[in-house]
Residue, then its C-alpha position, 0 to 999 in steps of 0.5 A: x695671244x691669238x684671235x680666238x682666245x682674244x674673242x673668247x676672253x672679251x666675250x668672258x669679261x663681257x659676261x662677267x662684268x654683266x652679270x656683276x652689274x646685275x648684282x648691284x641693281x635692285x629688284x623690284x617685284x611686280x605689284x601683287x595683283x588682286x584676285x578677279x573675284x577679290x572684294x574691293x574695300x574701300x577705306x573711308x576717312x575717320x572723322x575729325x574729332x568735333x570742335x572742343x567747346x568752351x563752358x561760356x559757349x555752352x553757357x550762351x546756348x543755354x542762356x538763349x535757348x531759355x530766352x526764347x523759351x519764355x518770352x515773356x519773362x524777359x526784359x530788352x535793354x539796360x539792366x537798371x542801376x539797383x536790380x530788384x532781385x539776383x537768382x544764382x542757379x546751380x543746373x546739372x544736365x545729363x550728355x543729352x540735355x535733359x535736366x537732373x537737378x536745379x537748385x537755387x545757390x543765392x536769392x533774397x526774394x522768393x518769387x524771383x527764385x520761383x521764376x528762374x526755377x520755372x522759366x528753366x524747367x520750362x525750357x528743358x531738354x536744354x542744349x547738349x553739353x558736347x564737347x566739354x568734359x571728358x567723353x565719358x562724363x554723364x554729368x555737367x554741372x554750371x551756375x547761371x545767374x539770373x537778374x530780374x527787372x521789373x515784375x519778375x522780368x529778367x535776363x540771364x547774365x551770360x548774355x545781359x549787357x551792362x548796368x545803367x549807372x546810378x544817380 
């Protein structure tokens, strides 16, 4: 084989092997650029769900937000070994706060039932219910129980400490 076939076919593989090298290699197309005139949108982030709540958390706003609603309806301290009167209420609230209906579920004394009654009407709109229950839940419904002292002074249980041991 001469020179010149010899050049011509190196210079023919050369090409070949290029061009099969080529082949294998992938491509990447430029990163598509936005129009000069194209508006920027900006993502911002979803907001985490808010924290779920446990029912004895509510309980507790509520129990306190009554409290500081009617001072001077509440007892500090122990509660006494025979308490005077136990009122248990059933409270319905509505997503807001706002409350629908209360309703005595267990009392022997009257005027206790009318101050548990009243210290809670007295202290609406009372705390919202967020995150317990379904989302799409209009109605709450909880008992909360109120143990009365001395002259209808009371505390609620949610929050009350322990009883004083008897004689």
């Amino acid at each position: 084989m001469n020179n010149h076939h010899r050049s011509t076919f190196l210079f023919l593989a050369l090409i070949v092997l290029a061009a099969l090298a080529a082949c294998g290699a992938p491509t990447r197309a430029p990163a598509p650029q936005p129009p000069p005139d194209a508006a920027v949108i900006s993502l911002t982030p979803i907001p985490a769900p808010p924290p779920t709540r446990t029912l004895a958390a509510y309980k507790a706003d509520v129990a306190r937000h009554v409290m500081q609603r009617n001072p001077e309806r509440v007892f500090e301290g122990e509660l006494p070994p025979m308490l005077p009167a136990v009122v248990v209420l059933s409270i319905t609230v509505d997503r807001e706060g706002q409350l629908l209906d209360v309703q005595v579920q267990r009392s022997r004394d009257q005027g206790a039932s009318d101050v548990a009654l009243a210290s809670l009407r007295r202290s609406g709109p009372l705390p919202p219910p967020d995150g317990l229950g379904p989302q799409h839940a209009d109605l709450m419904t909880f008992s909360e129980t109120f143990l009365f002292g001395e002259r209808y002074r009371f505390q609620i249980r949610t929050l009350a400490g322990p009883q004083r041991a008897g004689l």
